[in-house]
C-alpha positions in Angstrom: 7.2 -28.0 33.1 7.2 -24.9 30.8 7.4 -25.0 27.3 6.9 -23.2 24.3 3.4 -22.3 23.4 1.9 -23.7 20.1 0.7 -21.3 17.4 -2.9 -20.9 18.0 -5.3 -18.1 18.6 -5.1 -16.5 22.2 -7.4 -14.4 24.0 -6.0 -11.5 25.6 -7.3 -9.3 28.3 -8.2 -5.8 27.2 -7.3 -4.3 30.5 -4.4 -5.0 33.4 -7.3 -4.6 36.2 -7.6 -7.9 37.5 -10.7 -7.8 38.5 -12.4 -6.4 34.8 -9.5 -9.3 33.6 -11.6 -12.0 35.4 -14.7 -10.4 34.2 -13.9 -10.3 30.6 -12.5 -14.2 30.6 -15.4 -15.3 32.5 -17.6 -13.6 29.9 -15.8 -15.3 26.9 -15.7 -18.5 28.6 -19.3 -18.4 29.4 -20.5 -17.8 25.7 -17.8 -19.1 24.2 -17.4 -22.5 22.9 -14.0 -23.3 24.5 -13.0 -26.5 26.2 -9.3 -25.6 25.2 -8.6 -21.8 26.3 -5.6 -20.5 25.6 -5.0 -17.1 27.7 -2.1 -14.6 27.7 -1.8 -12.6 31.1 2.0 -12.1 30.5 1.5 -8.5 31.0 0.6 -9.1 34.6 2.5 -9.0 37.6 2.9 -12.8 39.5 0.0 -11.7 42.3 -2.6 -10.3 39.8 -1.6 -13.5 37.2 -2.1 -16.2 39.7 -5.5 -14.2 41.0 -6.2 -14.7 37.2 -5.5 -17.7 36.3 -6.9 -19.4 39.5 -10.3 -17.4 39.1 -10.9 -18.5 35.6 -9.3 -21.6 35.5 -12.1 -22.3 38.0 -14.8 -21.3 36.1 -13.6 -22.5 33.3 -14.0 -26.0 34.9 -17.3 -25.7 36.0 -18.4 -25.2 32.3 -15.7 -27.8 31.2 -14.8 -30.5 33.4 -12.4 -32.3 30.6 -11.1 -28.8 29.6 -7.8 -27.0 29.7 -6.4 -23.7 29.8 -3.2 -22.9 28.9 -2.1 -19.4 30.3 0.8 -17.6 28.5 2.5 -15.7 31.7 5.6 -13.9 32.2 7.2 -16.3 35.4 7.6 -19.4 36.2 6.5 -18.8 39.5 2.8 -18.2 38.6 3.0 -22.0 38.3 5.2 -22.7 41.4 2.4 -20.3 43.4 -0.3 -21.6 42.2 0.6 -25.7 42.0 -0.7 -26.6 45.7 -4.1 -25.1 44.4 -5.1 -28.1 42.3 -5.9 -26.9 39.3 -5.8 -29.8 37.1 -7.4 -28.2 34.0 -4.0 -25.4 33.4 -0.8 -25.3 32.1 1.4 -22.2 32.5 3.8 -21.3 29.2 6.4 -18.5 29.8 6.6 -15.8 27.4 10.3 -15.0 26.4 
């Protein structure tokens, strides 16, 4: 279920690579103290936003088993692709 994302601070990828986009989430995660992440990749395409979400959202639970992370995307169907995967710890909010 989508809906509208709360105001809060949100860390934003400084590049559309996907790859350096894992990196640089991965990095913040890892010295961060974040057990509630909230991510916009809503300048990505549906492919390189569920590669994202799925990589960090991973290691994201590793560090934080209780944890979530809300990704701010531009599709509902980063969700519907990315459902079967089990990732318990995110919740996908469409930017309009």
């Amino acid at each position: 279920m989508q809906q509208l994302l709360p105001q809060r601070e949100i860390l934003i990828p400084d590049t559309c690579e996907p790859q350096k986009a894992v990196e640089y989430i991965n990095s913040y995660i890892k010295q961060s103290e974040c057990p509630n992440l909230s991510v916009d990749i809503s300048f990505m395409n549906i492919i390189d936003a569920c590669y994202v979400s799925t990589m960090c959202s991973t290691s994201h639970y590793v560090k934080y088993p209780e944890g979530k992370v809300s990704w701010l995307v531009s599709s509902k169907l980063t969700e519907e692709f990315t459902k079967d995967l089990g990732l318990g710890n995110s919740e996908f909010w469409i930017n309009n």
